[in-house]
C-alpha positions in Angstrom: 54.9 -1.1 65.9 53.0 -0.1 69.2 54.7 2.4 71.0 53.7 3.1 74.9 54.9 6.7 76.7 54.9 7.0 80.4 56.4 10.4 81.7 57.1 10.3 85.8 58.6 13.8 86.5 61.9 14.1 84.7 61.9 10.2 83.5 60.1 9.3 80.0 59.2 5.5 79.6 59.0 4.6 75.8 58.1 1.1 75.3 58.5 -0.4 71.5 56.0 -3.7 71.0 57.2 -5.3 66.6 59.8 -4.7 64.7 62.0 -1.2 64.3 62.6 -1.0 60.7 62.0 1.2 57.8 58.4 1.3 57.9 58.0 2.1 61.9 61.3 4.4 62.7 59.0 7.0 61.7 57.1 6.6 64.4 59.6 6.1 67.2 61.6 9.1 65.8 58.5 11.6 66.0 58.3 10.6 69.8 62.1 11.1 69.5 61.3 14.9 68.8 58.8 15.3 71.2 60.2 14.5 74.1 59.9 17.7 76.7 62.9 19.4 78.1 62.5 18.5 81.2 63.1 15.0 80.5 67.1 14.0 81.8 66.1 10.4 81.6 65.0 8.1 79.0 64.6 4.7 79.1 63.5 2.6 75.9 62.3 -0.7 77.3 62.4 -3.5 74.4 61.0 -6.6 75.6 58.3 -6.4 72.6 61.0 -5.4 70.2 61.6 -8.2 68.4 63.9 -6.5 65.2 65.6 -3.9 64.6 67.1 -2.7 61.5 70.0 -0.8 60.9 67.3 2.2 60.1 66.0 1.4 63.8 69.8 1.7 64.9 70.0 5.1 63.4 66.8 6.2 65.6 68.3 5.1 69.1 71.7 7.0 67.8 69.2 10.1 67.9 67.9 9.8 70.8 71.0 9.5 72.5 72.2 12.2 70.9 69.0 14.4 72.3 69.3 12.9 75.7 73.3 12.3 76.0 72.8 16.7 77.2 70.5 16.3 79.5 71.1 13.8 81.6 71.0 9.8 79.8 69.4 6.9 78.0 69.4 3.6 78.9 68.1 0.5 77.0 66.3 -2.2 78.9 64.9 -6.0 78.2 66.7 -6.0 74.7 66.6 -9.9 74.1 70.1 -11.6 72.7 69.6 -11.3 69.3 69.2 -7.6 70.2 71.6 -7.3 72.4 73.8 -9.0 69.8 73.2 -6.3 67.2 74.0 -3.8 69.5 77.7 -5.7 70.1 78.6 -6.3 66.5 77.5 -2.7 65.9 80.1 -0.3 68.7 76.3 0.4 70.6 77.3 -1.5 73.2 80.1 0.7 74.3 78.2 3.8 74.3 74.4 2.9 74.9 73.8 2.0 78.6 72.1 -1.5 77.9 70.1 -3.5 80.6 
């Protein structure tokens, strides 16, 4: 998993390249945790993303959790076997999903 950060002002860019599963959600949640607190807005853009597990699912729970405070989170690109997941699971009716 290749994770790619841009931070414009109050706005934080993650981008997720592989598969969010056991072995990377480690990653994604340490950039989770270091978000600043001036960020209000994060978007997680997933057009490389081509898994995600349910351990993945848990991670983009967290960070809306962090983010649902300060302002929001959005999810962009997901393709339809993502965007799928995130129907069957309830994600859908929470997560703001592009």
């Amino acid at each position: 998993m290749k994770i790619e950060k841009k931070l414009n002002d109050s706005r934080l860019l993650i981008t997720l390249d592989g598969r969010l599963d056991t072995m990377t959600v480690p990653q994604l949640e340490q950039e989770i945790k270091s978000i600043p607190d001036t960020v209000t807005e994060l978007i997680v853009d997933l057009a490389g993303t081509e898994y995600i597990s349910s351990t993945g699912l848990r991670a983009l729970l967290s960070a809306y959790k962090v983010m649902r405070s300060r302002g929001g989170m959005k999810i962009t690109n997901a393709n339809e076997l993502l965007k799928e997941i995130f129907d069957v699971t309830g994600f859908s009716d929470f997560l703001s999903i592009e």
